[in-house]
ROPANU-56671 format. One record per residue (C-alpha): residue in three letters; x, y, z. Coordinates in steps of 0.02 Angstrom, whole numbers. Each point is the difference from the previous one (the first is absolute). Example, Ala and Ser with C-alpha at 12.3 -4.5 7.8 and 13.67 -1.06 7.14 Angstrom:
BEGIN
res=Ala&u=615&v=-225&w=390
res=Ser&u=69&v=172&w=-33
# end
This chain:
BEGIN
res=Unk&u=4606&v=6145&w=5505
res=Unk&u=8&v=-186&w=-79
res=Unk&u=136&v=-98&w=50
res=Unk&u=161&v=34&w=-100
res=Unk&u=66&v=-179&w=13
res=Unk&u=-66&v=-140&w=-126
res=Unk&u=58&v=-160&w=6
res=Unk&u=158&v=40&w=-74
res=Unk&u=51&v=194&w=48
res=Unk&u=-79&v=149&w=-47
res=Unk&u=-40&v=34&w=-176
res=Unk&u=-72&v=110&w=-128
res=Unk&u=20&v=94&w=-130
res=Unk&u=139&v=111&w=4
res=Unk&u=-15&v=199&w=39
res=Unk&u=-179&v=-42&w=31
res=Unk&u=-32&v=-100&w=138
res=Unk&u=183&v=-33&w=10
res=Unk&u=85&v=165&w=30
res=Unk&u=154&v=68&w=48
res=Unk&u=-62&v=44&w=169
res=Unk&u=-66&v=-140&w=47
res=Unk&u=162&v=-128&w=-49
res=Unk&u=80&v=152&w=106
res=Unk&u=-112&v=-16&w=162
res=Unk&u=-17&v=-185&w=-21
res=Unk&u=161&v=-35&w=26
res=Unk&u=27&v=120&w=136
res=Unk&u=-128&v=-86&w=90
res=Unk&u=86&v=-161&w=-30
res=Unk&u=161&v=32&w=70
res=Unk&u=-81&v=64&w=135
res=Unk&u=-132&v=-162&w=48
res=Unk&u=145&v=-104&w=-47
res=Unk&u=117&v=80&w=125
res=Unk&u=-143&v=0&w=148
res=Unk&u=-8&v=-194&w=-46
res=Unk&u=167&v=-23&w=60
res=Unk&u=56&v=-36&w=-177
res=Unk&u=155&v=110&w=6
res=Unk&u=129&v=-64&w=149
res=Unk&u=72&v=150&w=76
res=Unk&u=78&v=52&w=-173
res=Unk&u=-15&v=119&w=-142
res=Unk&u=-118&v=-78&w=-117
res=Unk&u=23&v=-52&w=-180
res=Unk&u=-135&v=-16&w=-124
res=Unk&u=29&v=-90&w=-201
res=Unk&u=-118&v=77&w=-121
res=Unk&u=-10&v=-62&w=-178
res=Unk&u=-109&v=30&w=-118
res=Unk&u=-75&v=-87&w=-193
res=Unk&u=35&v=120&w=-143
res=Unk&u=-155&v=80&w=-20
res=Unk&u=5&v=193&w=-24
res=Unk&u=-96&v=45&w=148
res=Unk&u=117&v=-111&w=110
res=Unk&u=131&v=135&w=-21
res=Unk&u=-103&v=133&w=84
res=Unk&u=-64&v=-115&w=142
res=Unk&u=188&v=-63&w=19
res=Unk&u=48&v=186&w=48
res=Unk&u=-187&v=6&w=100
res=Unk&u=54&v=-158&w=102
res=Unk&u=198&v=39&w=34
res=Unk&u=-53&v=172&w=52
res=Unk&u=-104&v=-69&w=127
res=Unk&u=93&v=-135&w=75
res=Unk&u=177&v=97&w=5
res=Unk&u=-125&v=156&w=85
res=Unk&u=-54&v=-129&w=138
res=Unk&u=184&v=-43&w=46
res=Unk&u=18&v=-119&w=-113
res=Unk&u=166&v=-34&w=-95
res=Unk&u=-50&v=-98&w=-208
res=Unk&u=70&v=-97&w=-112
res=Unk&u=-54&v=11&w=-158
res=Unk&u=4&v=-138&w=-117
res=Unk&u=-76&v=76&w=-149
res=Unk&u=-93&v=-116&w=-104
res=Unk&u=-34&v=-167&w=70
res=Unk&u=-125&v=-120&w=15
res=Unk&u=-127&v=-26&w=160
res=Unk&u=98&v=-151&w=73
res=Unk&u=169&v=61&w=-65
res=Unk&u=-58&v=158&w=134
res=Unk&u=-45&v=-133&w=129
res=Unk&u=150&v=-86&w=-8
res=Unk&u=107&v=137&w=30
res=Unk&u=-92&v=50&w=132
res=Unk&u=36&v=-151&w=104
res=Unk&u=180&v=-18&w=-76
res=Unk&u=63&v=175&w=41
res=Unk&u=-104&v=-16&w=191
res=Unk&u=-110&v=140&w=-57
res=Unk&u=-132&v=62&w=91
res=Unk&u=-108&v=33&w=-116
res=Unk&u=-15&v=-28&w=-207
res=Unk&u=-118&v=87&w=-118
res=Unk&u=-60&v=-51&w=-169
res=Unk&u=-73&v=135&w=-104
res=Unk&u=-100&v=-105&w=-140
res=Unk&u=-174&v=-53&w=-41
res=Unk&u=41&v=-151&w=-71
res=Unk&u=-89&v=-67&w=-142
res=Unk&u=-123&v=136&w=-4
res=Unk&u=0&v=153&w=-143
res=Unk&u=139&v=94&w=-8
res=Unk&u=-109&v=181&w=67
res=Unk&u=-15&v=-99&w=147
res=Unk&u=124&v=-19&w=135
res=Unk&u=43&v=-42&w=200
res=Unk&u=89&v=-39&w=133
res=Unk&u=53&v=-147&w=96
res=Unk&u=85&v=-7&w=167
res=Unk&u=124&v=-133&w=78
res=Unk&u=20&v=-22&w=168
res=Unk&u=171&v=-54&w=60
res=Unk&u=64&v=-174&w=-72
res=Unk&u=-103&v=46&w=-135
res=Unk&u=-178&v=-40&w=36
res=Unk&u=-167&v=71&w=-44
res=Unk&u=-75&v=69&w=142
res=Unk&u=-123&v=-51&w=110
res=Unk&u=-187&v=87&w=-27
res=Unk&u=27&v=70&w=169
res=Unk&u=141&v=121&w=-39
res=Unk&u=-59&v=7&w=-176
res=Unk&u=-150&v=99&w=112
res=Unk&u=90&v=99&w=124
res=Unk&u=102&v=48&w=-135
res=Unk&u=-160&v=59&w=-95
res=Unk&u=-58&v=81&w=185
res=Unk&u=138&v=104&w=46
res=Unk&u=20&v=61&w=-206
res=Unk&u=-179&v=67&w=16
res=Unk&u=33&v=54&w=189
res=Unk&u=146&v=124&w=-74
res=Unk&u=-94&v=29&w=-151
res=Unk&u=-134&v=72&w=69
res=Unk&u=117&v=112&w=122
res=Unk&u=108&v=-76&w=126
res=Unk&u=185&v=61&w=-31
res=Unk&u=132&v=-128&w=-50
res=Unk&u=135&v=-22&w=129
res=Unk&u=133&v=53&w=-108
res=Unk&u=206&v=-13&w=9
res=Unk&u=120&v=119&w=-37
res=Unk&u=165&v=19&w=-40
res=Unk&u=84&v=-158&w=-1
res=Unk&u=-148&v=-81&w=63
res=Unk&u=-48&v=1&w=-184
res=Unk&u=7&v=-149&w=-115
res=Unk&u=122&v=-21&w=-138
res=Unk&u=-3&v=-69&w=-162
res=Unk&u=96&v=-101&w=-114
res=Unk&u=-21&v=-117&w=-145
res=Unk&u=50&v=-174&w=16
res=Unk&u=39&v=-61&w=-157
res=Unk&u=56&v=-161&w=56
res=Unk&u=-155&v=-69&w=23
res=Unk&u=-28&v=-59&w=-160
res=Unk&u=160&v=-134&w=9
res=Unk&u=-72&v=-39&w=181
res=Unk&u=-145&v=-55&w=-52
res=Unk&u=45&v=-97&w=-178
res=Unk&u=134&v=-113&w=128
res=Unk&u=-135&v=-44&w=119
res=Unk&u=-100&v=-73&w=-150
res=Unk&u=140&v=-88&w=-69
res=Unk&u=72&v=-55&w=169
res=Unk&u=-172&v=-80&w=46
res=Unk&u=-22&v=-92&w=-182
res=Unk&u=-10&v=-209&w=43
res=Unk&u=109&v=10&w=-183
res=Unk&u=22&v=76&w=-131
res=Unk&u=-111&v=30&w=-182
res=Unk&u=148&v=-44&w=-131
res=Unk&u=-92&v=-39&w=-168
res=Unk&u=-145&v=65&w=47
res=Unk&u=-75&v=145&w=-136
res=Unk&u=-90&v=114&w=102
res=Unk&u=-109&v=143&w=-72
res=Unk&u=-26&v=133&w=155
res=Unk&u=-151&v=133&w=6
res=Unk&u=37&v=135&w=106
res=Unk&u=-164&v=97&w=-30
res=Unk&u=100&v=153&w=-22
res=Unk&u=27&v=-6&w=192
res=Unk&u=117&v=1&w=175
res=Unk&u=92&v=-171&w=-57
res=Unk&u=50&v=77&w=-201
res=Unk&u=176&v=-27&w=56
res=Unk&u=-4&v=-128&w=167
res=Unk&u=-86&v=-140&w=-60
res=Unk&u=89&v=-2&w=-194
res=Unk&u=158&v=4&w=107
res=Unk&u=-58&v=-119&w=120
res=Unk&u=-56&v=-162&w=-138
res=Unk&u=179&v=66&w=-102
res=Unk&u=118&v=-16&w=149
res=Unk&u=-80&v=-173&w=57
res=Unk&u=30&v=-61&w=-178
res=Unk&u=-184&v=12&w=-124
res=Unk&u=41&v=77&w=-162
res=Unk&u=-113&v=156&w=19
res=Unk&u=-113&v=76&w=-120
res=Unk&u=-108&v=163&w=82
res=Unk&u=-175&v=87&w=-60
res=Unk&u=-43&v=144&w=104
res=Unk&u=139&v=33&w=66
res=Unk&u=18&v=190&w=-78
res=Unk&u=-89&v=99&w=163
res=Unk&u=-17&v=194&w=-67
res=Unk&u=-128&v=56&w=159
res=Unk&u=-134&v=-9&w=-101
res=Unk&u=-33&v=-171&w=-92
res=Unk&u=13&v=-130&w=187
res=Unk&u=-121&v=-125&w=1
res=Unk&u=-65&v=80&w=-182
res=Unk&u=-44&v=-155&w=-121
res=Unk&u=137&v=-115&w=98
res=Unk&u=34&v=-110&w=153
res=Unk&u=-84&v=-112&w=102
res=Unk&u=-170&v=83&w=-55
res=Unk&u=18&v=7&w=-189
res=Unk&u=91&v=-170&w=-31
res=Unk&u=-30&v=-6&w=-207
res=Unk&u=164&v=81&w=-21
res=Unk&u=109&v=-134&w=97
res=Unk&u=-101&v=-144&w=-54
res=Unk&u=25&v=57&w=-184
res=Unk&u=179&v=47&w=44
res=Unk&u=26&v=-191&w=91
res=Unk&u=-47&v=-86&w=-172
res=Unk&u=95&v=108&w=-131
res=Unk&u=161&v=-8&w=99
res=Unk&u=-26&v=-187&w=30
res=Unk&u=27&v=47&w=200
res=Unk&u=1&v=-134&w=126
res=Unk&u=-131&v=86&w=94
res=Unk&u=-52&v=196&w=44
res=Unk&u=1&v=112&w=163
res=Unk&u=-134&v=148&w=26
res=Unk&u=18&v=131&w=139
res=Unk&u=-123&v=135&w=35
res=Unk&u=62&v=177&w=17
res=Unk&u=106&v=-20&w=194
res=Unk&u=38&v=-197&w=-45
res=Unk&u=-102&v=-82&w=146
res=Unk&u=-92&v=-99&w=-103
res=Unk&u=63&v=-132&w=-113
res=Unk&u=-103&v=-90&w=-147
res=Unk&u=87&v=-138&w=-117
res=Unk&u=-43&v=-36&w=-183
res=Unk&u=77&v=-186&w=-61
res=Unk&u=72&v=-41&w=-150
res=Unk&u=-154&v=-12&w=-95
res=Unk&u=-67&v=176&w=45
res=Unk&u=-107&v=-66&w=126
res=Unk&u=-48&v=107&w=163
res=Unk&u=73&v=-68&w=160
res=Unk&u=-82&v=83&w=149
res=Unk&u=45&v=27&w=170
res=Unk&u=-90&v=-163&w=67
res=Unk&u=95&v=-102&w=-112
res=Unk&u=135&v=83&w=37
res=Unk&u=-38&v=-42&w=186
res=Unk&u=-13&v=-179&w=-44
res=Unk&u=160&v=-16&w=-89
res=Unk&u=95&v=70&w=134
res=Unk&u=-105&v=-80&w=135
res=Unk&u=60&v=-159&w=-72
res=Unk&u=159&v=48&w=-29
res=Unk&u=41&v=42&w=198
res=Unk&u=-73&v=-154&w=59
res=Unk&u=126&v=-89&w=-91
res=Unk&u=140&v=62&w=76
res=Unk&u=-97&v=13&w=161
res=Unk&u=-23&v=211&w=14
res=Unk&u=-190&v=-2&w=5
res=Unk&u=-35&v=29&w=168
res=Unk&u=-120&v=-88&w=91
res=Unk&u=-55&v=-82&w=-172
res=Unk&u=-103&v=157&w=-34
res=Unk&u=-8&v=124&w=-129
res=Unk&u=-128&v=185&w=18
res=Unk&u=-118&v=43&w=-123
res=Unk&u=-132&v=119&w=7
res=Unk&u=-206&v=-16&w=-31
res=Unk&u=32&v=46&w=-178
res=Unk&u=110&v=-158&w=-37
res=Unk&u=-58&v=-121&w=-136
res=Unk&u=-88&v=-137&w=54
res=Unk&u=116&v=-104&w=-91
res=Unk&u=163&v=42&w=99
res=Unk&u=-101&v=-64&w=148
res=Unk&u=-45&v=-164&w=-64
res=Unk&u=194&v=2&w=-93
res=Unk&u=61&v=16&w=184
res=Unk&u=-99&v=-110&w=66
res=Unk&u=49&v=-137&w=-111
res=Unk&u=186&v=42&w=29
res=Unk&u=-15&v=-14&w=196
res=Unk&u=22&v=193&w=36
res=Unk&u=-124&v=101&w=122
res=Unk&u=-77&v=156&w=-70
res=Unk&u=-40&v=146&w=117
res=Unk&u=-100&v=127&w=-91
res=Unk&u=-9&v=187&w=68
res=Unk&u=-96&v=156&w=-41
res=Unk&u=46&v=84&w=-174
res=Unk&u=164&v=113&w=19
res=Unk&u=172&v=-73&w=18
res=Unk&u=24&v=90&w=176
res=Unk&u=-134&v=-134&w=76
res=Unk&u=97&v=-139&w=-95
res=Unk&u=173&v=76&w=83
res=Unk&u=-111&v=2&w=181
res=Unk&u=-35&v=-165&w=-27
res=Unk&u=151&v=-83&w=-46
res=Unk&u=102&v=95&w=134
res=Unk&u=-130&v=-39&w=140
res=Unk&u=1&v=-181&w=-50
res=Unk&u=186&v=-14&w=-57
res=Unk&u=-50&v=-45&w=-187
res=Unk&u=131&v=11&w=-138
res=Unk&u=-77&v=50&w=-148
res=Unk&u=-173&v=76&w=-49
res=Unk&u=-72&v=113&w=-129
res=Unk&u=-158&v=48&w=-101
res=Unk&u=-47&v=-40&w=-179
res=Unk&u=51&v=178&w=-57
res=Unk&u=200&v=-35&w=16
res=Unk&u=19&v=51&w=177
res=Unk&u=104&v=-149&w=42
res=Unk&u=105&v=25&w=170
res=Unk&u=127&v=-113&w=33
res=Unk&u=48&v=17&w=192
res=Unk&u=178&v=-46&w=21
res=Unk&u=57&v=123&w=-123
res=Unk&u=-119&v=140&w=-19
res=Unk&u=-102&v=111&w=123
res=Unk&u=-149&v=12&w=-145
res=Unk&u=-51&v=-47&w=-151
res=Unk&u=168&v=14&w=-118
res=Unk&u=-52&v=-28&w=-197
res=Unk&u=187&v=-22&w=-42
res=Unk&u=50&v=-146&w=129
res=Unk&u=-169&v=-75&w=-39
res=Unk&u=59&v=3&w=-178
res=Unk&u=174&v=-61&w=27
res=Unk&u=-80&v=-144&w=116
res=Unk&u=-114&v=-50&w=-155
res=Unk&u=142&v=10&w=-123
res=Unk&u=107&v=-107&w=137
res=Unk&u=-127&v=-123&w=-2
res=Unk&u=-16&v=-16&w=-181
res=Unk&u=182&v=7&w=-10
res=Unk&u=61&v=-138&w=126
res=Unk&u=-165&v=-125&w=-43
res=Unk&u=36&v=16&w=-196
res=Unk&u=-176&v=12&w=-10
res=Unk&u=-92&v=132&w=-87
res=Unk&u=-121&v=127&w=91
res=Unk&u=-149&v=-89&w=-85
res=Unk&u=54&v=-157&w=85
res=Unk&u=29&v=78&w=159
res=Unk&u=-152&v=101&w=13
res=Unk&u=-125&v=-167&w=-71
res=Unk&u=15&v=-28&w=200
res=Unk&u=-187&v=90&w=12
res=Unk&u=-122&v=24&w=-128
res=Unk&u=-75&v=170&w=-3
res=Unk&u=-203&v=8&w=19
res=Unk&u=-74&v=114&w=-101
res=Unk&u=13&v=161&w=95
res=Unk&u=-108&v=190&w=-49
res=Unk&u=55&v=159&w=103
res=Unk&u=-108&v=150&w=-46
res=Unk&u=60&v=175&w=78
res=Unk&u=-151&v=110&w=-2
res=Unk&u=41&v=182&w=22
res=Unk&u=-87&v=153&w=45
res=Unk&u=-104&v=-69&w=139
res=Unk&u=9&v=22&w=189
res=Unk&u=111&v=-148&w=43
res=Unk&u=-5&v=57&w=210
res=Unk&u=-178&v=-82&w=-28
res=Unk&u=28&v=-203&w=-76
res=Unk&u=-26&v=-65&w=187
res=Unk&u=-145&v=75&w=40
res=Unk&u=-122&v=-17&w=-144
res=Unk&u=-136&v=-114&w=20
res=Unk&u=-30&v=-6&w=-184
res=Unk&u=197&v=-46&w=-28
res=Unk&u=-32&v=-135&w=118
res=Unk&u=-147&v=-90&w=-80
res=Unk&u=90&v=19&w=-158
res=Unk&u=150&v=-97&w=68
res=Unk&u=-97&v=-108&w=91
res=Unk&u=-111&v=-42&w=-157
res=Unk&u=161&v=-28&w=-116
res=Unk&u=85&v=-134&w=120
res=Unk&u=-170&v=-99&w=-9
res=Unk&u=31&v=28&w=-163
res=Unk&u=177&v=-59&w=-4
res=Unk&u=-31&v=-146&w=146
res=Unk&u=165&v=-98&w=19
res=Unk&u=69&v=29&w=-168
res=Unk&u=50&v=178&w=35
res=Unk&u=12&v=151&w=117
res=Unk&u=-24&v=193&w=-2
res=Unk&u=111&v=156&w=91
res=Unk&u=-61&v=168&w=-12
res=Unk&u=121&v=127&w=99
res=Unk&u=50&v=177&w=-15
res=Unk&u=172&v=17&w=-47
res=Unk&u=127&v=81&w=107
res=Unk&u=106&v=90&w=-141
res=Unk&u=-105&v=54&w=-117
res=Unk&u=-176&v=90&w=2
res=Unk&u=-89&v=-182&w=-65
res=Unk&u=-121&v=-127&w=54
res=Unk&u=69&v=-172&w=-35
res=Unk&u=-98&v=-145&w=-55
res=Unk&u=54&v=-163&w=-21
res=Unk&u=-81&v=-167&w=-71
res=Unk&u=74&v=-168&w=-10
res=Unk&u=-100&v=-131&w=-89
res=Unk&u=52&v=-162&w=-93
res=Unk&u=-82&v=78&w=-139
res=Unk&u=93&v=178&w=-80
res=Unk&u=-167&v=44&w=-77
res=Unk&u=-114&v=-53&w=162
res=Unk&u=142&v=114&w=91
res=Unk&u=-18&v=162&w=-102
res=Unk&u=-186&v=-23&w=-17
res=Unk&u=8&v=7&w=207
res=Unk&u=129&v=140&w=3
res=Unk&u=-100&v=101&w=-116
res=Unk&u=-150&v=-19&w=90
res=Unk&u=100&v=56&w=170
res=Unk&u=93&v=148&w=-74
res=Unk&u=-181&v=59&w=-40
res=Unk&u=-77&v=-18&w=152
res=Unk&u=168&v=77&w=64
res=Unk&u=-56&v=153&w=-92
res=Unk&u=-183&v=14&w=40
res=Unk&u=40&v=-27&w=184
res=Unk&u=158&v=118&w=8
res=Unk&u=-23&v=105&w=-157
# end
């Protein structure tokens, strides 16, 4: 078997290689490992599980609660959430465990599931592995050590989570977004409800697009991957600026008054600055990843501000910045995690900090994000090719070697398989857009022939 665990849970698509079963013996296994790791003191453990709306979540919901209260475990569950909303609870309530049922901003067929350790933290590869080891050990025959009687777990529904988490935004706001016109995309997702409540209760005047989640249309046409509709939306409402989510509202992405993409580098930089000036940047530093812009790195090295870049995935930014004590990081996607108030990436503080900034400056998101200039930038996701295989082809190799000759010092080139979906990623920065697709193309081809 493959491992289960990509880079952010296991996913798939749901009732195929998602199933019932497996939610169920996943999370068995998990409240097991976690218990073994010492993770529960002496007490009867507790586990949050929330889910995003989609349709499938409701039968992987019962899947994942079936398991966990079978193992001992007592749940709270908190309905429909988003991922960091889960997370936070997790630590606030001294769970031992969360889990997020959600695939994020892929297709709504598709689906997964997240776990939290306690505090709510992703966890470590290690006991994302021994988790995956003793699932297959009892899949494949070992008995569960079971409880009975009032050994069992119990469940409830904690409905108060919702308030919980909307205070700890607004509690954590530098001040507040009065006169600010705010149009909010919730890509049909976890934060329909949290994040319009969120930007109301701090003060924005609040208009929302995708906000509507039915179980089907998440992620469909909306959100941080489909921004037409909010940019659109930004200009004909004569908003201040826009907010986009993805389908469990880790991500954040920013349109400005002009219907102009702001993207999670920028984003970066705004709030990079931002926490240096009231001296909350830690160390000076601020986390990127391998795919960030060249331009944020030459916009934070003309501010003063180190840059740390990491391996794609905002788990290695999170590694980084708690090994190292950094207070803010991210990746150009939206992932932007902001340490001293959120666990993981959290699209609706990231948005309220943005808004905050915009607000208390009484400069425009334009303004704020001219801080970097973008290089021209092509990502190309070729599918149906065996993605296990990008590091070891010596005829993907030449290729890349041949295009950053190409390129010299003007440019660079990052082809990686992606973690979430079943895509090879390429990526070509160039000074040049045309010079950059004319690269990418040539890449995504030889992606094919190599991999095809």
């Amino acid at each position: 078997m493959g491992r289960l665990f990509g880079t952010d849970g296991v996913r798939g698509v749901a009732n195929a290689d998602l199933t019932a079963e497996l939610a169920l013996g996943l999370s068995v296994a998990a409240a097991h490992v976690l218990a073994e790791a010492g993770t529960f003191e002496g007490h009867r453990p507790v586990a949050v599980v929330g889910r995003d709306p989609r349709a499938s979540g409701e039968f992987l919901e019962a899947a994942v609660v079936a398991g966990l209260a079978s193992a001992g475990v007592d749940v709270l569950r908190v309905g429909v959430l988003p991922t960091p909303a889960v997370a936070y609870l997790t630590g606030a309530l001294g769970a031992d465990l969360g889990v997020m049922l959600s695939a994020s901003h892929n297709p709504m067929p598709d689906n997964g599931i997240k776990f939290f350790a306690r505090g709510g933290h992703k966890l470590a590869d290690e006991l994302e592995d021994r988790i995956e080891s003793v699932y297959e050990e009892h899949r494949t025959g070992a008995p569960w050590d079971r409880p009975t009687g009032a050994g069992v777990g119990r469940v409830r529904e904690y409905d108060e989570g919702f308030d919980q988490y909307v205070a700890h935004l607004i509690a954590v706001l530098p001040n507040r977004l009065d006169g600010l016109k705010i149009v909010l995309d919730e890509a049909n997702g976890a934060a329909a409800r949290v994040s319009p409540e969120a930007f109301a209760r701090a003060g924005a005047e609040v208009v929302t697009i995708g906000a509507q989640p039915d179980g089907l249309n998440i992620n469909d046409g909306c959100g941080s991957t489909h921004l037409d509709l909010l940019k659109a939306a930004v200009i004909d409402h004569g908003a201040h600026l826009g907010i986009a989510h993805d389908g469990d509202a880790d991500r954040c992405l920013a349109v400005d008054h002009e219907g102009n993409e702001v993207d999670g580098d920028q984003i970066l930089a705004v709030l990079a600055v931002a926490l240096r000036e009231v001296d909350r940047l830690r160390k000076n530093t601020v986390v990127g990843t391998v795919m960030s812009n060249l331009g944020f790195k030459l916009a934070m090295e003309r501010e003063g501000v180190e840059l740390v870049q990491t391996a794609v995935g905002d788990r290695y930014v999170l590694e980084s910045m708690k090994e190292h004590g950094y207070a803010l990081g991210g990746e150009q996607s939206g992932h932007v995690i902001i340490l001293d108030h959120a666990t993981t990436g959290d699209g609706t503080l990231t948005g309220l900090m943005l808004a905050a900034r915009v607000a208390s400056t009484g400069r425009s998101l334009a303004e704020l994000a001219a801080v970097m200039e973008r290089l021209p930038q092509v990502l190309i996701n070729v599918r149906d090719v065996d993605k296990s295989r990008v590091e070891s082809s010596t005829e993907l190799s030449e290729a890349v070697a041949e295009a950053e000759t190409e390129l010299g010092g003007t440019g660079r080139v990052l082809l990686r398989s992606s973690g979430t979906e079943p895509v090879v990623r390429v990526m070509v920065e160039a000074a040049d857009i045309d010079h950059a697709r004319s690269v990418a193309g040539r890449l995504a081809d030889a992606v094919k022939s190599a991999l095809g």
